[in-house]
C-alpha positions in Angstrom: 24.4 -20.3 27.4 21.9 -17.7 29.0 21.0 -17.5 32.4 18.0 -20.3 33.3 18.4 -22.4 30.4 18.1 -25.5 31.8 14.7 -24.2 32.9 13.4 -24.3 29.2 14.1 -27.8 28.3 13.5 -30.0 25.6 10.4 -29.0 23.5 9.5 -26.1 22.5 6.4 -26.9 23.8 5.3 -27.7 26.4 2.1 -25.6 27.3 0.5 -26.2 24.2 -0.6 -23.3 22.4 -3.0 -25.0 19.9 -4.5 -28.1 20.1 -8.0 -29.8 20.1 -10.6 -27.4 21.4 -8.0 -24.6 21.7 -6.7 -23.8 18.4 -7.7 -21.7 15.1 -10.9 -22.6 14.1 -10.8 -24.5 10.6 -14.0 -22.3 9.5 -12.2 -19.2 10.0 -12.5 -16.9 6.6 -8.6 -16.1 5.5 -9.9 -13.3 3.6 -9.2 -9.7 4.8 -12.2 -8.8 6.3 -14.3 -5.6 3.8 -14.2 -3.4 6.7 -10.4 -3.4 6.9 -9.8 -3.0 3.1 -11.9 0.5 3.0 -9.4 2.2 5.2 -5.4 2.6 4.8 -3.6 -0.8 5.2 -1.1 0.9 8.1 -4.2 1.1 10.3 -4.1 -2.6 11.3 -0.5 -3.7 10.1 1.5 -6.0 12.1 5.1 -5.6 10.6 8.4 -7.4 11.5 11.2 -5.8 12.2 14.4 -7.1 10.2 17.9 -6.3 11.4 19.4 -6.9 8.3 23.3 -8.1 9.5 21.8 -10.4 12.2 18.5 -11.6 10.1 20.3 -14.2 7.1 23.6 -14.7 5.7 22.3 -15.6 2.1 26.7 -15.3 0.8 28.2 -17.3 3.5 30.2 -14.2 4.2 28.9 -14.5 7.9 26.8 -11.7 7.8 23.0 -11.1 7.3 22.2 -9.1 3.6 19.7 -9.0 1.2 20.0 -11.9 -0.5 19.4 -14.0 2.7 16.0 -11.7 3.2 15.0 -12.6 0.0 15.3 -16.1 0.4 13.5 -16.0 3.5 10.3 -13.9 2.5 8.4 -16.9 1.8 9.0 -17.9 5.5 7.6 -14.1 6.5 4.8 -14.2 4.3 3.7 -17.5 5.9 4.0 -16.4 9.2 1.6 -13.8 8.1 2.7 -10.9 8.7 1.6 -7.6 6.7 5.2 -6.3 5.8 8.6 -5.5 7.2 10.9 -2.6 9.0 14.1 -2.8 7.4 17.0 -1.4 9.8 19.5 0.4 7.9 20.5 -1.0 5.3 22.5 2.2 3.5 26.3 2.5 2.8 28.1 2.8 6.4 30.9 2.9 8.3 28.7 0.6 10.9 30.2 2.4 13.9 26.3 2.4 15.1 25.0 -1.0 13.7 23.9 1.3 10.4 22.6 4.2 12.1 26.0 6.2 11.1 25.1 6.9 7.5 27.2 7.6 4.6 25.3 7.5 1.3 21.1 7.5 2.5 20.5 6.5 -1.7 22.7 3.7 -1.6 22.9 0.1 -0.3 26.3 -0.9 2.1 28.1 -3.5 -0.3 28.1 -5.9 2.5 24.5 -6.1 2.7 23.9 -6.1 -1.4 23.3 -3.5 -4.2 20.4 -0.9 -4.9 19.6 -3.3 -7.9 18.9 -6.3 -5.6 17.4 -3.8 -3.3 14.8 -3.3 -5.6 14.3 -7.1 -6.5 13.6 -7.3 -3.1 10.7 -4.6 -2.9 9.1 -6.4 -5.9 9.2 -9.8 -4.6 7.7 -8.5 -1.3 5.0 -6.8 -2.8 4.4 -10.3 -5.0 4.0 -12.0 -1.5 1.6 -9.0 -0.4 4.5 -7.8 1.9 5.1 -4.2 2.3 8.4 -2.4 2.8 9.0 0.1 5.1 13.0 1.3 5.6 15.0 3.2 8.3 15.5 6.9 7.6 17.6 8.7 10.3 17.5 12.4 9.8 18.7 13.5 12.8 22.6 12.5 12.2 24.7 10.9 9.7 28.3 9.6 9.3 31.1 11.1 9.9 32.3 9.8 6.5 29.5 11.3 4.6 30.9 13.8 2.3 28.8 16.8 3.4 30.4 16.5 7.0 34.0 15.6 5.1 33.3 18.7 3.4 33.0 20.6 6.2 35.9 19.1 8.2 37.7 20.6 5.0 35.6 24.1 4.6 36.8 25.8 7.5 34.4 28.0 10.4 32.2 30.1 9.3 31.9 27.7 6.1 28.2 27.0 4.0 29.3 24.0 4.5 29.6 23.8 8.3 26.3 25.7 8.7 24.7 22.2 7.6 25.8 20.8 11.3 26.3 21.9 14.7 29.6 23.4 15.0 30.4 25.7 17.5 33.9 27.4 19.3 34.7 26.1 22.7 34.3 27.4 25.9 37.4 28.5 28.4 41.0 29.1 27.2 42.2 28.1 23.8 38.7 26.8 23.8 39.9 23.7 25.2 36.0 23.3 27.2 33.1 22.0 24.7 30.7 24.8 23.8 27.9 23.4 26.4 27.0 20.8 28.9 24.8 18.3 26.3 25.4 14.8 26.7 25.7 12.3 24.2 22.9 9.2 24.4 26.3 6.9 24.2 27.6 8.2 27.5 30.4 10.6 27.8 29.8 14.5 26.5 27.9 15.4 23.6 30.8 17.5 21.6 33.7 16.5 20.0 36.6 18.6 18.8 38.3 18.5 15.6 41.4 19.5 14.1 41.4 21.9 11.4 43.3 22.1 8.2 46.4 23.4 9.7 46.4 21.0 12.3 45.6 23.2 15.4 43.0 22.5 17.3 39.8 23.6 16.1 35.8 23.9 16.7 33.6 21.4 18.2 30.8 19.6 16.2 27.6 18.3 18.1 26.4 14.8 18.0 23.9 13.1 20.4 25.3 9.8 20.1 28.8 8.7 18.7 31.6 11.0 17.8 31.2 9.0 14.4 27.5 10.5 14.0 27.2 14.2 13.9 24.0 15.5 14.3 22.4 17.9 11.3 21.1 20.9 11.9 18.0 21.0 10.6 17.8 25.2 10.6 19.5 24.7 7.2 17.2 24.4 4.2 19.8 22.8 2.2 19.6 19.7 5.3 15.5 19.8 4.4 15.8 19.8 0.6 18.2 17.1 0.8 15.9 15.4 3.1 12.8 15.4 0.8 14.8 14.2 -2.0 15.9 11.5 -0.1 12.5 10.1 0.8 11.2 10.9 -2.8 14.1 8.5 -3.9 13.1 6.0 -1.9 9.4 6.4 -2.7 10.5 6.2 -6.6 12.1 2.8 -5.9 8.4 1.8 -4.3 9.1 1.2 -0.5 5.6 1.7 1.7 7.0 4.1 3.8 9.8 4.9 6.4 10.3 4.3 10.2 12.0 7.8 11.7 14.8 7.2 13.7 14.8 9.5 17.1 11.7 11.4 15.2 11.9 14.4 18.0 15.4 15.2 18.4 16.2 16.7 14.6 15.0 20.4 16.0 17.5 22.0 18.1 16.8 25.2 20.5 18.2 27.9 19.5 21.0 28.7 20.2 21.7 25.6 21.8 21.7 26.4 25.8 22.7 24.1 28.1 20.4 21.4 29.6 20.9 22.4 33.1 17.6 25.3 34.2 15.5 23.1 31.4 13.1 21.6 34.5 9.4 21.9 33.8 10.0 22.0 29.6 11.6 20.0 26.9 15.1 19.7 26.9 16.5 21.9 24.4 18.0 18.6 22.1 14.2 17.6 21.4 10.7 18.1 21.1 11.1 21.6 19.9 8.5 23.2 18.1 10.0 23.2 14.7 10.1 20.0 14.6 6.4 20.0 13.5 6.6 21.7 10.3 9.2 19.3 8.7 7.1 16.5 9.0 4.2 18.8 8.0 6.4 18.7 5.0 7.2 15.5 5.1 3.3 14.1 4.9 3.3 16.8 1.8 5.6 14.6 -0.3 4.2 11.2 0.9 1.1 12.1 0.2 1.6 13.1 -3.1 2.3 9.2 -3.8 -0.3 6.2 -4.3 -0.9 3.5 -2.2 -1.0 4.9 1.3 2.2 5.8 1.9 3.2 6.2 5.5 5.3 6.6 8.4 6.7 5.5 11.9 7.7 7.7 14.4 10.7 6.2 17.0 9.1 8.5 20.2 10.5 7.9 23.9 8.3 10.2 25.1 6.6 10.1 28.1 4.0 12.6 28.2 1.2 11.3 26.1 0.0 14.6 24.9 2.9 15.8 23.7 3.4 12.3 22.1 0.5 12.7 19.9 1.2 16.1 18.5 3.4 14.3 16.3 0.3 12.3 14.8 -2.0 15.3 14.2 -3.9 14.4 10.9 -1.1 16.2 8.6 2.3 15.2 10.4 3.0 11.6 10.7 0.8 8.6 10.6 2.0 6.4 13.5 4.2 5.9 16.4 5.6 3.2 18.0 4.2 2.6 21.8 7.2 2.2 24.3 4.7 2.6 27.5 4.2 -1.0 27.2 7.7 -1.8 26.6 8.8 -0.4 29.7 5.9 -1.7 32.0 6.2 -3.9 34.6 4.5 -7.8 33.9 1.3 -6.1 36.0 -2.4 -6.2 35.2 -3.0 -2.7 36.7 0.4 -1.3 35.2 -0.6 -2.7 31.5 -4.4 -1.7 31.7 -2.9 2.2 32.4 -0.4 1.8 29.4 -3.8 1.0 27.6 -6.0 3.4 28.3 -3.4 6.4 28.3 -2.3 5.6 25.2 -6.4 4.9 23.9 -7.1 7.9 25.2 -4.1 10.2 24.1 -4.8 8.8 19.9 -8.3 9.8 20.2 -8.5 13.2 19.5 -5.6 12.8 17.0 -7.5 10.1 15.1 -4.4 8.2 15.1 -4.2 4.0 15.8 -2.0 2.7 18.4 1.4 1.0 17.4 2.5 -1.8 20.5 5.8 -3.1 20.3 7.4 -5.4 23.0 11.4 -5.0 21.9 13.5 -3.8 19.3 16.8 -3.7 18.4 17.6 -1.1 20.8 16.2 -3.1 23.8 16.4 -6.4 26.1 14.5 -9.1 24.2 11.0 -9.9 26.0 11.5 -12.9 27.3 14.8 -12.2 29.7 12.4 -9.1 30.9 9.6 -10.8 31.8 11.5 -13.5 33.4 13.2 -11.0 36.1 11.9 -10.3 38.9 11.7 -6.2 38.1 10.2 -7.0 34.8 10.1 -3.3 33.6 12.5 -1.8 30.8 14.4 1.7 31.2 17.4 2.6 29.6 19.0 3.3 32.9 22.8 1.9 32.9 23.9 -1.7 32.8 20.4 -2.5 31.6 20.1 -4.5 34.6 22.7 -7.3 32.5 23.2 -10.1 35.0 20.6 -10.4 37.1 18.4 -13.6 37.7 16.5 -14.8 34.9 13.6 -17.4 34.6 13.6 -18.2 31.3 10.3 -20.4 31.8 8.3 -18.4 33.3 10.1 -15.2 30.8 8.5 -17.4 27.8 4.8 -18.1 29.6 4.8 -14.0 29.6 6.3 -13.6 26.1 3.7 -15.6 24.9 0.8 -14.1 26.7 2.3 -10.4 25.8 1.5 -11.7 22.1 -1.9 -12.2 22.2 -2.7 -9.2 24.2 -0.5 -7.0 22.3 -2.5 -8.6 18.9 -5.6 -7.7 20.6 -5.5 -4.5 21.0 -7.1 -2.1 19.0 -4.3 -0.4 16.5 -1.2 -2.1 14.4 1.7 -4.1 15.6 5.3 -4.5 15.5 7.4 -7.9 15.5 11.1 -7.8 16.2 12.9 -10.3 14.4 13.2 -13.7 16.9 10.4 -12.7 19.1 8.8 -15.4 17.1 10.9 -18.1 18.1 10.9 -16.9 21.7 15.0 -15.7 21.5 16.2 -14.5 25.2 18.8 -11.9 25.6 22.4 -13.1 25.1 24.3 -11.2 27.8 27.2 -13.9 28.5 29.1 -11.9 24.8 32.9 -11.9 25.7 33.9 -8.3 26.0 36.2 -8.8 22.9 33.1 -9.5 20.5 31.1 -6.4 21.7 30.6 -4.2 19.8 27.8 -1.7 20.4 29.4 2.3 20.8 27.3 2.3 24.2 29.7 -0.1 25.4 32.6 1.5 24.1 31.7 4.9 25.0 30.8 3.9 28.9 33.8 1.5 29.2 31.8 -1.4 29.9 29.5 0.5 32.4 26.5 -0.1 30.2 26.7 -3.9 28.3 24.7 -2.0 25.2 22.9 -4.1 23.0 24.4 -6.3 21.2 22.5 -9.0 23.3 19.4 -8.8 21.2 21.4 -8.7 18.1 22.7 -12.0 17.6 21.9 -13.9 14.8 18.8 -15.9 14.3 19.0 -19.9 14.3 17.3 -21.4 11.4 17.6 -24.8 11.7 20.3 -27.6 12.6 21.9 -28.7 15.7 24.7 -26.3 16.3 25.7 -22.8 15.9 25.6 -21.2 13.1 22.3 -22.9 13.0 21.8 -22.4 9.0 22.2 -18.5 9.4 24.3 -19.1 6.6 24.7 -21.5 3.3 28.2 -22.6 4.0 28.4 -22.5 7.8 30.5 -19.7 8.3 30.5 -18.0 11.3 28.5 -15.3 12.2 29.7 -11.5 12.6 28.9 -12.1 16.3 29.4 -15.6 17.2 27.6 -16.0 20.1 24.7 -18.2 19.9 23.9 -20.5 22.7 23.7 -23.9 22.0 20.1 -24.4 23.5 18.9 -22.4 20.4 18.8 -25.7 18.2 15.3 -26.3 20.5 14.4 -22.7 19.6 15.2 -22.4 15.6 12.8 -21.8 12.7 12.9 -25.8 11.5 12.6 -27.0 15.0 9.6 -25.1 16.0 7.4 -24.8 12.8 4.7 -27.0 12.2 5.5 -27.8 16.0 2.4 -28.1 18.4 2.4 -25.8 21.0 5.5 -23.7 19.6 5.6 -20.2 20.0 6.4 -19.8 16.1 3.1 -21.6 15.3 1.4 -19.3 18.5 2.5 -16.6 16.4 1.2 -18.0 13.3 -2.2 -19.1 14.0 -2.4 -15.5 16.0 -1.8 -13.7 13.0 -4.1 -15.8 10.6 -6.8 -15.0 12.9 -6.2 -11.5 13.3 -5.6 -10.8 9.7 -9.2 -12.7 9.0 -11.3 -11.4 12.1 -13.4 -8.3 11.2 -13.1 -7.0 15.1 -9.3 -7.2 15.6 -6.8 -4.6 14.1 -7.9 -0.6 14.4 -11.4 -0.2 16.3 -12.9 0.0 19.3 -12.6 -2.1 22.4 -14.7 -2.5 25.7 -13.4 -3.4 29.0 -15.5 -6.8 31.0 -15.1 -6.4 34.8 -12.5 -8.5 36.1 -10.6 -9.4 38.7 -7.5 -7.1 40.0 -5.2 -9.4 38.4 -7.1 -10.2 35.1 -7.3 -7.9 32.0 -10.6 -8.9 30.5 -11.9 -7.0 27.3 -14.1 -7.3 23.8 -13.5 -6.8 20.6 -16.5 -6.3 18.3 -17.8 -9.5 15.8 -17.6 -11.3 19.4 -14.0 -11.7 20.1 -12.8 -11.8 24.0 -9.6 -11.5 25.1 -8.3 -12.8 28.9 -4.9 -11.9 30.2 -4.1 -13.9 34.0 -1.1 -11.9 35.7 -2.2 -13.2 38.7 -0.6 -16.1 40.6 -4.2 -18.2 40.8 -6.0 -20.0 38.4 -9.3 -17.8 36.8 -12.7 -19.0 35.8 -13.9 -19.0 32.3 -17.4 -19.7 30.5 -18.1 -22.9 30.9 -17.8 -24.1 28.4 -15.2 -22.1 27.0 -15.1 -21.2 23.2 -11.8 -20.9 22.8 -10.2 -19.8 19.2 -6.3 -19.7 20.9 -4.8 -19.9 24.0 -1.4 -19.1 25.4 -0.6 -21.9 27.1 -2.4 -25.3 28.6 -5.9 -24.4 30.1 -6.6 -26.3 33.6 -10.1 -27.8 35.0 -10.6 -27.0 38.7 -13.7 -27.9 40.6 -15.3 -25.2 39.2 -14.8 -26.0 35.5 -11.8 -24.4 33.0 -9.7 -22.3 34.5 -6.9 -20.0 33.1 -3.8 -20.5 34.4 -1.4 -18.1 35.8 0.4 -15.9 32.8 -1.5 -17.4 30.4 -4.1 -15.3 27.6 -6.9 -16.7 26.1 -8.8 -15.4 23.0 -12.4 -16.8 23.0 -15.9 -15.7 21.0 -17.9 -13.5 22.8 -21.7 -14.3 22.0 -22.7 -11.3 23.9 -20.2 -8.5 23.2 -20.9 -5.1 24.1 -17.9 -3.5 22.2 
């Protein structure tokens, strides 16, 4: 059981979201508004993000695949969102949850076959779902059989030249060949054997020995590439999400990090970088239907971050400024307008995203007391948590983040208002972060446990025959937090996210667009939308004022009548019309 569960309590609602006077308005049009349908559909998307082992077991073999995705479309479609980010779902090893690949045209057995894959796609599109998938260019596995068939080629190999491999430093070469680090902890090189069985050269790899990275000076690595994302284009998927989009381009000659102060290190960010997704936008252009892509960017210095969405590289990338911001009104409004203000000249819409896979789950953030995100180590696993006040944020981070001007990712439970598990014994973990730092870092498995669908103990209909999950961890307090509990549930945060959704998709001021800041107080973040939508966000401790009488078309959490009239509470939003907008 997480930390502060008692805190939550029975009913999933309790600060009711929608109600009389404060829920979706029945006139609302469901239609997609004309504007939106004259420019490309990833302009406004809100996608969900599927982690395909954790998402449903549809074979009862315990873990997620595809046939438990396709039986739960209809559920996605209703929630309404615009399509879905499938993690990795190709042949691997899973040494890295996926991101170790082995075959990139082939689906891993334990999550289906290409055929169904395709079923899938076609029974998305039917539901106006689009697919986008995980491509991860910058490594692969260490059982894919170009790397086997270097391991086998010997140095100085064709074969080798299509990764990093390099002689060591010092005697014997017994040192690796620089001072890199790998992402997982511990260094960056690994040594192998060769054929002979004495030891040989290293290989690089940014993350675990099991993926070495590519190196992408080779044009058989970018021919193989482009092929790889025309197959997947062929079988009809909307477009890919890049895994580590900056790291693919090396420096040359690979020099070590230390002296790198005042540029980019030399792993990432490197020029070249640029003209293979020039390329890139080449071949997904060349398809119909507004092909696009995703770019996965931890990078902190906004201009830089938007080179990578110049009009002929990549479409989008995900926002992780707000991710890692503090719960803070002045923190959150400069998240906003850097990142407004950095897409502009690009032409580029924002992407927000509150967690992923890769990070703690938004409601044991925002229920700390340092409510920011880094990927310092331990990722502060085991401090206090307030899993009450955690959810009042997560559910006022959803209608600001659906506000905003630009598209929208979901990760896969945010819906039902999921916490971080961190009390996983140390003999189910089984993230290579925690491996790799012996237990300095917890890693992320936390945020992967599987999602409860309904009943009133674990497995929680992951599955059809009640078999246990790959990671059997989930608390019992999730039968108050599952899909059948919550849905058609007044006040829930799945039917928050619902009615948010409808009336995003049907508003003609919300998605891509402008949007025009209200003066507020220091605590408030107070802004229009045009077609005369307002949105109010109360970080403050205090109760705020609003029009009297309020219009309200959905609201957070309870509103509150003070001597002054309606009040917004503390972390609460509040979406309202605006008869006299000036955005």
């Amino acid at each position: 059981m997480g930390p502060g569960v008692e805190g939550v309590g029975p009913g999933v609602g309790t600060d009711p979201g929608v109600g009389p006077g404060m829920g979706t308005d029945p006139g609302v049009d469901d239609r997609r508004p004309a504007a939106r349908e004259a420019r490309p559909w990833w302009r406004d998307a809100v996608l969900y993000q599927v982690y395909p082992r954790s998402f449903a077991d549809g074979n009862g073999d315990g873990a997620g695949d595809l046939a438990g995705l396709r039986a739960r479309l209809p559920y996605l479609a209703g929630l309404g969102v615009d399509g879905l980010w499938i993690s990795p779902w190709y042949v691997s090893p899973l040494a890295d949850g996926g991101y170790d690949v082995a075959d990139y045209r082939d689906i891993d057995p334990l999550f289906g076959t290409l055929d169904e894959a395709g079923r899938l796609i076609g029974e998305a599109h039917a539901l106006g779902l689009r697919i986008i998938v995980d491509l991860v260019p910058n490594h692969c596995s260490e059982q894919h059989p170009w790397f086997r068939a270097a391991l086998a080629a010997g140095p100085g190999s064709p074969e080798r030249a299509r990764f990093h491999f390099r002689p060591g430093r010092g005697p014997d070469g017994r040192l690796p060949p620089g001072d890199w680090q790998s992402h997982f902890g511990g260094p960056a090189w690994s040594r192998i054997d060769e054929a002979d069985g004495r030891p040989g050269e290293w290989y690089l790899h940014l993350f675990a020995p099991e993926q070495p990275d590519w190196n992408w000076d080779n044009p058989e690595v970018r021919a193989e590439f482009e092929s790889v994302l025309r197959f997947w284009l062929d079988r009809g998927v909307d477009g890919f999400r890049i895994d580590v989009t900056d790291h693919l381009v090396k420096e040359s000659g690979l020099p070590d990090s230390a002296g790198h102060h005042g540029r980019p290190d030399p792993w990432r960010d490197q020029e070249g970088v640029h003209q293979v997704y020039r390329e890139w936008r080449q071949v997904v252009d060349s398809y119909p239907g507004d092909r696009t892509f995703v770019a996965e960017l931890w990078e902190n210095h906004p201009e830089r971050f938007c080179r990578y969405l110049r009009p002929d590289e990549l479409h989008t990338a995900f926002n992780f400024a707000l991710l890692r911001a503090p719960w803070d009104a002045a923190g959150f409004r400069r998240v906003i307008e850097d990142t407004l203000a950095a897409h502009s000249p690009v032409g580029a819409p924002p992407v927000w995203v509150l967690s992923n896979h890769d990070t703690t789950r938004t409601v044991t953030r925002y229920g700390r007391a340092d409510s920011g995100y880094g990927f310092d180590r331990e990722r502060r696993h085991g401090l206090p948590v307030d899993l009450a006040l955690g959810t009042r944020r997560a559910r006022a981070a959803a209608l600001l983040t659906l506000a905003l001007p630009g598209g929208a990712y979901l990760y896969q439970g945010e819906e039902l208002g999921l916490w971080e598990v961190e009390d996983i014994p140390d003999r189910l973990r089984q993230d290579p972060v925690w491996l790799r730092t012996n237990g300095v870092d917890r890693g992320r498995d936390g945020c992967r446990v599987p999602l409860p669908w309904s009943g009133d103990r674990p497995p929680f209909g992951f599955g059809p025959d009640g078999a246990r999950p790959w990671l059997d961890v989930q608390p019992d307090a999730w039968r108050e937090f599952s899909v059948a509990a919550q849905l058609g549930a007044p006040g829930s945060l799945l039917e928050l996210y619902r009615a948010a959704l409808r009336l995003r998709g049907a508003h003609p001021g919300l998605g891509d667009g402008p949007m025009c800041w209200l003066p507020s107080e220091p605590q408030v973040l107070d802004f229009t939308r045009p077609g005369g939508f307002r949105c109010l966000v109360n970080f403050g401790p205090r109760p705020v004022p609003l029009p009297s009488p309020p219009d309200v078309l959905l609201v957070s959490g309870g509103l509150v009548q003070t001597a002054e009239g309606t009040a917004l509470p503390a972390d609460t939003a509040v979406w309202l019309r605006h008869t006299l907008s000036t955005a």
